[in-house]
C-alpha positions in Angstrom: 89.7 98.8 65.0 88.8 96.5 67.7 88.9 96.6 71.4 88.1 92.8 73.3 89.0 91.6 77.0 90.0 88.3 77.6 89.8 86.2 80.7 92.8 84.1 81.4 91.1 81.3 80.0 89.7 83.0 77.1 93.3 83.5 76.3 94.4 79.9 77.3 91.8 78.6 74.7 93.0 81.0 72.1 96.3 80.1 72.7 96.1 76.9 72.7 93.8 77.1 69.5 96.7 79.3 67.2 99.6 76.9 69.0 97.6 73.4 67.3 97.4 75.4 64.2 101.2 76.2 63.7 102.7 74.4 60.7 105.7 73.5 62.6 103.1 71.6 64.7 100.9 70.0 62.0 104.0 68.6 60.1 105.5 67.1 63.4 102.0 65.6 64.1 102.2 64.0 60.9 105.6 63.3 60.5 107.6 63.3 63.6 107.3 63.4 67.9 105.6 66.2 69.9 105.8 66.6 73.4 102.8 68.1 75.0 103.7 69.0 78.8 101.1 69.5 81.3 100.8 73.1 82.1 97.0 74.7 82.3 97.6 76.1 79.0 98.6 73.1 77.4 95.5 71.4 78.4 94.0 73.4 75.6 96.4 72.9 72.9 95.9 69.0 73.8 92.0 69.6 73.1 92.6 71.7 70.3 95.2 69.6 68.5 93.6 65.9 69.4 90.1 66.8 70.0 89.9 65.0 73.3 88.4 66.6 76.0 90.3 67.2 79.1 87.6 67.5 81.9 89.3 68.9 84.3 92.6 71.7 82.9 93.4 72.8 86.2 94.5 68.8 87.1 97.0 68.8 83.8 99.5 70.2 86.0 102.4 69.1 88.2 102.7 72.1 90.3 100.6 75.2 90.2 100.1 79.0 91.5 96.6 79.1 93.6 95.5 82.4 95.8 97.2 80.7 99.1 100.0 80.7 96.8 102.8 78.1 95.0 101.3 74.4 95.8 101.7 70.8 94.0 98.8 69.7 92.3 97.5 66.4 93.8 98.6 63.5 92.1 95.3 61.7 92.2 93.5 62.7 89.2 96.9 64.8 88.3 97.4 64.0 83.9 100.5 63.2 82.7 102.3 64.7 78.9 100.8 63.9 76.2 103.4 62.2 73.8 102.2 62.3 70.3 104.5 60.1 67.5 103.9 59.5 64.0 99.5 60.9 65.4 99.4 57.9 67.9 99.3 59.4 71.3 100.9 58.6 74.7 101.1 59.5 78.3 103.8 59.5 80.0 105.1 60.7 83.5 108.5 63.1 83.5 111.0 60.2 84.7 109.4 58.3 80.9 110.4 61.3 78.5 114.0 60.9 78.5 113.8 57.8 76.2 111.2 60.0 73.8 113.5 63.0 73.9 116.5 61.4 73.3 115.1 60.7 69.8 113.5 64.0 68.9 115.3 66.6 66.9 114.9 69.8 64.7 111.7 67.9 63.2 109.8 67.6 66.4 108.6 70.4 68.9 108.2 70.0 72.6 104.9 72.9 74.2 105.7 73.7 77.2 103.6 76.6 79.5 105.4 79.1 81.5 105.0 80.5 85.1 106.5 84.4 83.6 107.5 86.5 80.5 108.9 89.7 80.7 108.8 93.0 78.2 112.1 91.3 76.4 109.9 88.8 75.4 111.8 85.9 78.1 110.2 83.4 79.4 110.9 81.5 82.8 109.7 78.7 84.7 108.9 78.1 88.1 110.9 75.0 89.6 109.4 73.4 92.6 110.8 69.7 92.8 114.3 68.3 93.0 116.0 68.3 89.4 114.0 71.2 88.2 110.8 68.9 87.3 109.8 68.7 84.0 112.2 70.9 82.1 114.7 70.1 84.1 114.7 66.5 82.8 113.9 67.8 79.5 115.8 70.7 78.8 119.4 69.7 77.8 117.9 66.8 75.5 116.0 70.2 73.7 118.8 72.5 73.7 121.6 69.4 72.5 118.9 68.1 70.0 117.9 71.4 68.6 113.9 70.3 69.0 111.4 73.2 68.5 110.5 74.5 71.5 107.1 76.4 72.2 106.3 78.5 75.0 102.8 78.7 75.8 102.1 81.9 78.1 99.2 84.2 78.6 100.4 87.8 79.4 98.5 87.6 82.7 102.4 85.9 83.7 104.0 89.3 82.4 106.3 90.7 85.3 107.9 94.1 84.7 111.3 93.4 85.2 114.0 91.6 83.2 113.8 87.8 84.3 117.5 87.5 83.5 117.8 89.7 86.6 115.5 88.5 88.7 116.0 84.1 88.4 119.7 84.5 90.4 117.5 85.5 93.1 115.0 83.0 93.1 115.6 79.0 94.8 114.3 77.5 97.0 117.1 77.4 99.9 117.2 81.0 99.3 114.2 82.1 100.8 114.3 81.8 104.3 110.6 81.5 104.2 107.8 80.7 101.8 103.7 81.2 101.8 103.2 78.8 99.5 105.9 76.0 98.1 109.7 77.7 97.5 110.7 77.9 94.0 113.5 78.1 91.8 112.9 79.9 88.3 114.5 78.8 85.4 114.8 81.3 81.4 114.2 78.8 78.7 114.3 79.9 74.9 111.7 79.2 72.4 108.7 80.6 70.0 106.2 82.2 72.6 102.9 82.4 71.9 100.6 85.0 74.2 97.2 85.9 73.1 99.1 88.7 70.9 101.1 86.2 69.2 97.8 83.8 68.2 94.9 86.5 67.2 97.7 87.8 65.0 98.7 84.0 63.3 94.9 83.2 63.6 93.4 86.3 62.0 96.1 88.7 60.6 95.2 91.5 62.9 97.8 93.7 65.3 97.3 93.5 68.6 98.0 96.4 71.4 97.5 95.8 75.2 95.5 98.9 76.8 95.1 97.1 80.4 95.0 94.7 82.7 92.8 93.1 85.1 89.4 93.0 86.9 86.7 92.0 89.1 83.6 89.9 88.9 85.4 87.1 87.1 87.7 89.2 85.2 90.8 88.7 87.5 93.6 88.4 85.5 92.4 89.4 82.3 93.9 91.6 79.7 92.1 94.0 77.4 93.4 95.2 73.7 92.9 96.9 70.7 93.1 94.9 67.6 94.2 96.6 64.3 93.3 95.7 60.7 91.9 95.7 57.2 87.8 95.1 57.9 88.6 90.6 56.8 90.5 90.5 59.6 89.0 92.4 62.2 85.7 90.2 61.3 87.6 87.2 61.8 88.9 88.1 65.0 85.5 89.7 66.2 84.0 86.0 65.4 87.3 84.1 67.0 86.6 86.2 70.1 83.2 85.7 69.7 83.2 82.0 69.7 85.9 81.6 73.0 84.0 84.1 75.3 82.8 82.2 77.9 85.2 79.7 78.7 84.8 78.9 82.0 87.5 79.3 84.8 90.1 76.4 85.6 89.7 74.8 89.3 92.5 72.1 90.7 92.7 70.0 93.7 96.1 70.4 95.5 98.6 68.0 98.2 97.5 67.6 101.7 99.5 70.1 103.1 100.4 67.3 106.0 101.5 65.2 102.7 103.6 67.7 101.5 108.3 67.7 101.3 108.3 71.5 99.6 109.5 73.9 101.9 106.5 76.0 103.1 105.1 77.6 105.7 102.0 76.4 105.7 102.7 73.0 107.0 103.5 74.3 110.1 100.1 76.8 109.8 97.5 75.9 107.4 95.8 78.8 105.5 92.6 79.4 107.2 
């Protein structure tokens, strides 16, 4: 056995590393469309799957979760999804994808991150913008089309309660006030992939969460105990191994005096 903490981006990297692996994923890069939308996470399956460096992860975002709280992520600098047809590659901005979606069907997956995931194994979104954003463009062309949807989440975003319970809380004209931008959340189905789900596909091991968290750069991080026959728990020594390190994600986010969300800080900015 094996016991290994990861940082939240130790397990982004990972993540993203076993998602660009899939075979679902390599036959659709070969053969048919994959959507790549900008989450943190996905910034690492984009480097993983393309080998093109994204410089700066925490920018592939739209909207993001910082310590003040819920904020949009600046749109100068801000990458767009990463369309990939037939292995020629695209960006496009969310009002664009309805005219690459409208084509894509069982043969074709569309990555997506998530803002939570609960001990069901759901997975929810956070919904900031009119429309719902991103997956609320894209989400009846998946669900019509029957495209292969992934959900790339780190288990840093597990809440403990059933999200089916908590979303018909959640909106943002329900909160009467917000620290940070007001949200919706929305459950979406699909395959999700935590850093469980990708040291198993990328070495064959069990995994078992024994904790959570940290100091001193090791905020957020989860620690487990891998299980195996002595191959695999040497590959996933040397997987570990080789993604220790990875360094934190940073972002730039709106002027808060540029800011529409509903938020309190507009009236006082976080000191």
């Amino acid at each position: 056995m094996l016991q290994v903490t990861l940082t939240p981006a130790e397990g982004k990297r990972l993540i993203g590393r076993a998602i660009a692996r899939m075979d679902v994923v390599q036959n659709a890069l070969k053969n048919g469309i994959i959507v790549i939308a900008t989450s943190t996470t996905n910034a690492f399956v984009v480097e993983e799957l393309l080998g093109k460096k994204i410089e700066e992860k925490g920018m592939f975002t739209a909207g993001v979760v910082t310590a003040k709280g819920c904020c949009v992520t600046d749109p100068k600098g801000r990458y767009s999804h990463h369309v990939i047809e037939k292995g020629k590659v695209t960006e496009m901005k969310t009002p664009e994808l309805p005219k690459v979606l409208a084509r894509m069907g069982p043969g074709d997956v569309f990555i997506k991150g998530a803002n939570a995931i609960d001990p069901t194994g759901a997975a929810a979104i956070l919904l900031g913008g009119a429309g719902g954003g991103t997956i609320g463009t894209a989400w009846g062309y998946i669900t019509a089309n029957g495209v292969k949807t992934i959900i790339a989440v780190g288990l840093e975003k597990l809440v403990p309660w059933p999200l089916t319970e908590i979303a018909s809380k959640t909106g943002i004209g329900t909160v009467d006030r917000s620290l940070g931008m007001a949200c919706g959340l929305m459950i979406v189905q699909g395959e999700v992939i935590t850093e469980m789900e990708a040291l198993n596909r990328l070495t064959g091991v069990e995994v078992y969460p024994i904790g959570g968290g940290g100091i001193d750069g090791g905020e957020g991080s989860k620690t487990f105990v891998l299980e195996g026959d002595e191959q695999a728990i040497k590959a996933a020594y040397d997987l570990v191994c080789d993604i220790k390190g990875e360094p934190p994600l940073k972002t730039r986010t709106l002027r808060c005096d540029l800011c529409g969300a509903k938020c309190d800080y507009k009236e006082k900015p976080p000191r």
